[in-house]
VEXVEXBA-960451 format. One line per 8 residues: number of its first residue (from 1); for each residue x, y, z of N, C-alpha, C. Coordinates in nm, 3 decimals. Layout:
NUM> X,Y,Z,X,Y,Z,X,Y,Z | ...
***
This chain:
1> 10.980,9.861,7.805,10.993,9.735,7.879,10.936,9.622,7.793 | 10.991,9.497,7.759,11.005,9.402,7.704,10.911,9.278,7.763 | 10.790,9.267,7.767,10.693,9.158,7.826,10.638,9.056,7.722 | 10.652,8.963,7.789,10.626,8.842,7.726,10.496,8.740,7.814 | 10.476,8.638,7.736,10.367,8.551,7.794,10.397,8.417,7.745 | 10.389,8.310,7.859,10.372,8.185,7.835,10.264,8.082,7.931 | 10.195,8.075,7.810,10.078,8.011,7.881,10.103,7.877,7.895 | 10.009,7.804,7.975,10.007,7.606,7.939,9.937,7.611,8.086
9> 9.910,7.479,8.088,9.830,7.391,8.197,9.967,7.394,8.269 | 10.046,7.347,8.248,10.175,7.281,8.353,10.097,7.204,8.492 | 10.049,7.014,8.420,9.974,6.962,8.537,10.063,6.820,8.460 | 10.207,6.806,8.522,10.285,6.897,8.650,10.346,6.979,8.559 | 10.423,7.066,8.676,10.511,7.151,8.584,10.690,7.010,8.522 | 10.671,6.990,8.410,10.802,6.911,8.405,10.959,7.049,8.398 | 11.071,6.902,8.370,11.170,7.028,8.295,11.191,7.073,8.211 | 11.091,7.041,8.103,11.085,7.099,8.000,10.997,7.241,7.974
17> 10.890,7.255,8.067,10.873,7.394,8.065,10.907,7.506,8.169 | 11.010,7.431,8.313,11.124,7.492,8.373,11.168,7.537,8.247 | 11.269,7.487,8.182,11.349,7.527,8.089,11.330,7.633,7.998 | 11.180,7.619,7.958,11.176,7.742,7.905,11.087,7.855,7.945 | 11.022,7.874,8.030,11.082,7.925,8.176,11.190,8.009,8.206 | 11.325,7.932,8.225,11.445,8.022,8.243,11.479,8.091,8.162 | 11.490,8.042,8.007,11.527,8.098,7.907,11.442,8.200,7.872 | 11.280,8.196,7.878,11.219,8.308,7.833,11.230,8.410,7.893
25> 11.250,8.411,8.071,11.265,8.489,8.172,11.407,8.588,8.140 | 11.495,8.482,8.070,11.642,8.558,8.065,11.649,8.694,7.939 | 11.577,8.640,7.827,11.529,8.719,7.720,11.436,8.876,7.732 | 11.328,8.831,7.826,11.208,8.956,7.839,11.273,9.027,7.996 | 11.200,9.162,8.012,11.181,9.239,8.183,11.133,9.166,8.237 | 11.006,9.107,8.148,10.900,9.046,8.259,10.865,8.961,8.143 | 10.782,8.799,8.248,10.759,8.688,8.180,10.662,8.666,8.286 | 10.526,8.672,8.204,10.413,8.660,8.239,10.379,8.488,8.208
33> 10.370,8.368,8.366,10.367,8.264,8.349,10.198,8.260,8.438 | 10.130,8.201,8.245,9.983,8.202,8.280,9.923,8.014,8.293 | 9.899,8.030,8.391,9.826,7.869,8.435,9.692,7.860,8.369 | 9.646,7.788,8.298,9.543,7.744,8.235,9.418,7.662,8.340 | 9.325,7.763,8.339,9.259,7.660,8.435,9.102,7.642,8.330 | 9.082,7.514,8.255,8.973,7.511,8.182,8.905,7.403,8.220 | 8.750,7.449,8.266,8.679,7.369,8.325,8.624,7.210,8.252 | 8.671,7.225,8.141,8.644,7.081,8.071,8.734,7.015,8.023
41> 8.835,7.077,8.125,8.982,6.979,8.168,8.970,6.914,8.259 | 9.031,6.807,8.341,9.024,6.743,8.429,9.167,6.749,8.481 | 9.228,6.807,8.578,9.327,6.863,8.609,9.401,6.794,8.732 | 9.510,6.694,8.735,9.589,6.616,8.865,9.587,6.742,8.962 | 9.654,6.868,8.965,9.704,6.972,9.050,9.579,7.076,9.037 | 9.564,7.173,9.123,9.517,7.271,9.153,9.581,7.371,9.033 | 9.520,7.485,8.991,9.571,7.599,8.986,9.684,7.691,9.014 | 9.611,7.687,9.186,9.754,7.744,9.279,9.869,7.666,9.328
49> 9.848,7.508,9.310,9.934,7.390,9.314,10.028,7.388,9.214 | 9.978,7.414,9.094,10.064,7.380,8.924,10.186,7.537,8.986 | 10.048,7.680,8.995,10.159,7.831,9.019,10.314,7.750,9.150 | 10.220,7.743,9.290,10.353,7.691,9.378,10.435,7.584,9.356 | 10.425,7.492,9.283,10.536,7.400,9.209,10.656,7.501,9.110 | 10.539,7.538,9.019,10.668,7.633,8.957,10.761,7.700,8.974 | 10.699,7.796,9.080,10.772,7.890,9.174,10.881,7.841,9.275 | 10.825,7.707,9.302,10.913,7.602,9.420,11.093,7.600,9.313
57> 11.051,7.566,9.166,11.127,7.540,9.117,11.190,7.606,9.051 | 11.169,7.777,9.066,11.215,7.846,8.991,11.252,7.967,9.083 | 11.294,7.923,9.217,11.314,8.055,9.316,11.412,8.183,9.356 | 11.488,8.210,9.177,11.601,8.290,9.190,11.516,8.372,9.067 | 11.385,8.354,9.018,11.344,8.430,8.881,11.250,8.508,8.969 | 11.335,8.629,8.927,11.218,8.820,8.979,11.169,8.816,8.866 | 11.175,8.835,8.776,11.119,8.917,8.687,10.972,8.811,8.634 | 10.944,8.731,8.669,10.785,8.639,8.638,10.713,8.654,8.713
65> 10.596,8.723,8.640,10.472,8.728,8.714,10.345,8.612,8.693 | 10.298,8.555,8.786,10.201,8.417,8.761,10.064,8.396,8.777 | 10.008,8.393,8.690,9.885,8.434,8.654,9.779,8.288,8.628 | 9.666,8.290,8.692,9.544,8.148,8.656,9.469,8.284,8.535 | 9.448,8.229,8.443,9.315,8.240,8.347,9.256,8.112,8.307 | 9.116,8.101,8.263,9.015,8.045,8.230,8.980,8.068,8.093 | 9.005,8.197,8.070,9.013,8.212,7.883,9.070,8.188,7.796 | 9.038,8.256,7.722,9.123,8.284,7.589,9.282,8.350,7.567
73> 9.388,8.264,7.590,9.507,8.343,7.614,9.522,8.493,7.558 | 9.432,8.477,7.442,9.493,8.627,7.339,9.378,8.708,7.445 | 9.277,8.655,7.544,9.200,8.776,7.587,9.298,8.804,7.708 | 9.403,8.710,7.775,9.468,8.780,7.911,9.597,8.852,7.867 | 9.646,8.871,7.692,9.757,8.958,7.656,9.734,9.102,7.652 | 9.560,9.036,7.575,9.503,9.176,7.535,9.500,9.261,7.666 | 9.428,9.202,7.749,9.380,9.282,7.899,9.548,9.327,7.972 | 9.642,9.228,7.949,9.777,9.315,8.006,9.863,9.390,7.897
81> 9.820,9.383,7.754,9.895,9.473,7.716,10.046,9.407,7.664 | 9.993,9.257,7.660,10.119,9.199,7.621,10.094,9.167,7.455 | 10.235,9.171,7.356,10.178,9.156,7.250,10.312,8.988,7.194 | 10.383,8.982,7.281,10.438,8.889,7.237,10.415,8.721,7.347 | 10.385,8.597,7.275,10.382,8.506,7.332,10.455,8.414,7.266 | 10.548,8.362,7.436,10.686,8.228,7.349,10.568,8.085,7.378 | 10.574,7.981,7.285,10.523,7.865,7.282,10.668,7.716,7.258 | 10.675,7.658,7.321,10.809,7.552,7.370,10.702,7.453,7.241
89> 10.838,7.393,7.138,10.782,7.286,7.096,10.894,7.209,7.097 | 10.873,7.068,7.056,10.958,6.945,7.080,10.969,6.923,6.986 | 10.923,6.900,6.881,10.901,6.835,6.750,10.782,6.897,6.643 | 10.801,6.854,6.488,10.734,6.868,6.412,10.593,6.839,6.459 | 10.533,6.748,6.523,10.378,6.751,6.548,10.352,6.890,6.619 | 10.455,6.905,6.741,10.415,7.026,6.847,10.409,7.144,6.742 | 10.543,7.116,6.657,10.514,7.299,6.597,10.384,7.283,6.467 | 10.364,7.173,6.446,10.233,7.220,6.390,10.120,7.252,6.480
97> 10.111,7.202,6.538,9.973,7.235,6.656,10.006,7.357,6.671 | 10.100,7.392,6.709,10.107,7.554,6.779,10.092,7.642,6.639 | 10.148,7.612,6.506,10.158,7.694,6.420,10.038,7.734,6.388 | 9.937,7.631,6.419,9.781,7.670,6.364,9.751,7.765,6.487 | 9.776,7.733,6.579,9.709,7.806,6.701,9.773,7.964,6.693 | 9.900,8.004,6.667,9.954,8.045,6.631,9.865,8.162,6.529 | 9.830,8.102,6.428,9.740,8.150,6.318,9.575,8.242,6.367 | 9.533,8.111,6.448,9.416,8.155,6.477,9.438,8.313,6.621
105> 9.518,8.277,6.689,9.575,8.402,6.760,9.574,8.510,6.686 | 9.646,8.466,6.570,9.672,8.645,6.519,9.561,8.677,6.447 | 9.448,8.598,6.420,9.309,8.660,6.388,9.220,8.691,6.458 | 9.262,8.638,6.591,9.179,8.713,6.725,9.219,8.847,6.779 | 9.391,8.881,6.760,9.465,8.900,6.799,9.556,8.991,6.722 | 9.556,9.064,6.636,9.698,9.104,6.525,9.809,9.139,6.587 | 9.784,9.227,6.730,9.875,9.254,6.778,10.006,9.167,6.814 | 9.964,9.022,6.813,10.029,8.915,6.907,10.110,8.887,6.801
113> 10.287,8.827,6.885,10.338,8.810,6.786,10.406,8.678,6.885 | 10.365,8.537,6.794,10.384,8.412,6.874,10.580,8.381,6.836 | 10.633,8.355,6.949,10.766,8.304,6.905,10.787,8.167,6.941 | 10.868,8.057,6.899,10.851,7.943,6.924,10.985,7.907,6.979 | 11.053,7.844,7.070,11.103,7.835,7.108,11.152,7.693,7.165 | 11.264,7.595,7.064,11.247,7.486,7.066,11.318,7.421,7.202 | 11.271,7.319,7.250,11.301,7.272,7.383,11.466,7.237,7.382 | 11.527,7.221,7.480,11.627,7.177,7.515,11.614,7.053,7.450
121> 11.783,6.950,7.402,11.743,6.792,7.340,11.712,6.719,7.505 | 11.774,6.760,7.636,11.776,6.671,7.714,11.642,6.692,7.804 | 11.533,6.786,7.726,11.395,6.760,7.779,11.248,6.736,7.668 | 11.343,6.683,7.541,11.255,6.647,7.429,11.158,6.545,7.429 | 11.192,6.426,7.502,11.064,6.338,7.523,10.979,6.368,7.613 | 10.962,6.429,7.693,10.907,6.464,7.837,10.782,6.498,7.835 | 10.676,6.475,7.860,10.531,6.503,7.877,10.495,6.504,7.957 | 10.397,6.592,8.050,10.330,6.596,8.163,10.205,6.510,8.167
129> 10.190,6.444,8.038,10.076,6.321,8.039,10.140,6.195,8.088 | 10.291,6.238,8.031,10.350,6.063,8.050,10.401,6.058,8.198 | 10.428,6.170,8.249,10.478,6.204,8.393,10.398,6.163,8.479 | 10.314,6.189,8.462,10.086,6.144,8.530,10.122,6.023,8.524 | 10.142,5.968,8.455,10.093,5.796,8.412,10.235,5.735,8.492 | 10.360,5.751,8.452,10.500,5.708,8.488,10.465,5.714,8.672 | 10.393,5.796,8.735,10.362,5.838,8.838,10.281,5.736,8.937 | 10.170,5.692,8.847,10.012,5.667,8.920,10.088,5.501,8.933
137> 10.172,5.437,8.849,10.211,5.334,8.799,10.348,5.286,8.898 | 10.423,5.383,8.957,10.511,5.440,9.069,10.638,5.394,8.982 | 10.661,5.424,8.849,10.793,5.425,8.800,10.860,5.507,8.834 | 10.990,5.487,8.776,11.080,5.635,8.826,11.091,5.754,8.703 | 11.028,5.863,8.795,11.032,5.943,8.657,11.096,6.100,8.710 | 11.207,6.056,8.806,11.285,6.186,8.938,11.390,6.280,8.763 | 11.409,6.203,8.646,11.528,6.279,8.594,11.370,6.392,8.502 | 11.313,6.383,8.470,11.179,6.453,8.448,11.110,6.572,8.480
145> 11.146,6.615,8.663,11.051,6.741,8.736,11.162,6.706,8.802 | 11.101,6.879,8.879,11.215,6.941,8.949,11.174,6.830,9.098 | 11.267,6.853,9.248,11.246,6.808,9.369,11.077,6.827,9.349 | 11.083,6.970,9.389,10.884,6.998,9.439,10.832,6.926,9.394 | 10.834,6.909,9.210,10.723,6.817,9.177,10.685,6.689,9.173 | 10.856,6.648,9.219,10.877,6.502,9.272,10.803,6.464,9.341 | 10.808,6.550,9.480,10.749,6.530,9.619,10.610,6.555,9.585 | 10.604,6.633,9.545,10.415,6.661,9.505,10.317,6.540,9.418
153> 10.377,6.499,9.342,10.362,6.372,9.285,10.339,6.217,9.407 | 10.445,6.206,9.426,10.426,6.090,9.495,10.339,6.127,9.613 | 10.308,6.248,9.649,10.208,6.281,9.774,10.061,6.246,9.693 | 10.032,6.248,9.594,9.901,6.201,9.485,9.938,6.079,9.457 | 10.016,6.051,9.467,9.967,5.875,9.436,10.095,5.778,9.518 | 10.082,5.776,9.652,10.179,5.758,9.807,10.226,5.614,9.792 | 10.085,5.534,9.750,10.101,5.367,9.785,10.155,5.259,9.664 | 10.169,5.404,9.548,10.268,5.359,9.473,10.434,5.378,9.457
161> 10.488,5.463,9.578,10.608,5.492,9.614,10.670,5.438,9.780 | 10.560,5.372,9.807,10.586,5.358,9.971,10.729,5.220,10.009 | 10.761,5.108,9.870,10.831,5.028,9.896,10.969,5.081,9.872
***
């Protein structure tokens, strides 16, 4: 059986890591989707808020299992026994960031074998920082996240969507 892992904060979940998401789900048995919860983050959504958005938006995928850790991703592969992790990049900055991280994984890690997996073009600008901000500011940012995270959004910041 074919298991995989994709970690991230997803605060929100956009469509750009829906997307890969579907695609990683379509590839592995199982696609282990791990929520990042690090305490010297400062986080818009909950934990179990970021997991039920995803799930809101992804409600025909069996085969993902959804997971909060606090660690070290290579310590929640190690503990399930997963040895491959997909990482979504957009561009040359993203795949360098990940390539180092990437690096330092497999020295924590040998087993792990990182695959990268470049975003869709029609979810290449998309950031869940700029989504936050496009949000608090009450622009329109509906072509971005799925319904759920639409609605979940403007429920965090109301009196900028109320006209």
């Amino acid at each position: 059986m074919s298991i995989a892992l994709f970690p991230g904060s997803f605060d929100p979940p956009t469509l750009g890591h829906i997307n890969i998401i579907e695609r990683s789900a379509s590839l592995f048995d199982e696609l282990h989707v791990v929520v990042a919860d690090n305490i010297a983050k400062k986080y818009l959504f909950t934990p179990e808020e970021r997991i039920a958005l995803i799930k809101a938006s992804l409600p025909k995928a069996g085969n993902i299992v959804y997971s909060v850790h606090s660690g070290l991703t290579v310590d929640y592969a190690r503990e399930h026994g997963i040895n491959i992790m997909v990482r979504g990049v957009r561009g040359a900055g993203d795949f360098s960031y990940e390539l180092e991280m990437a690096m330092t994984n497999k020295l924590l890690y040998p087993d792990l074998e990182v695959l990268f997996m470049p975003t869709d073009s029609r979810y290449f600008l998309i950031r869940a920082s700029q989504i936050k901000e496009l949000a608090q500011f009450g622009a329109d940012f509906s072509s971005m996240v799925t319904e759920p995270v639409l609605r979940a959004l403007k429920e965090k910041f109301p009196q900028k969507h109320d006209s």
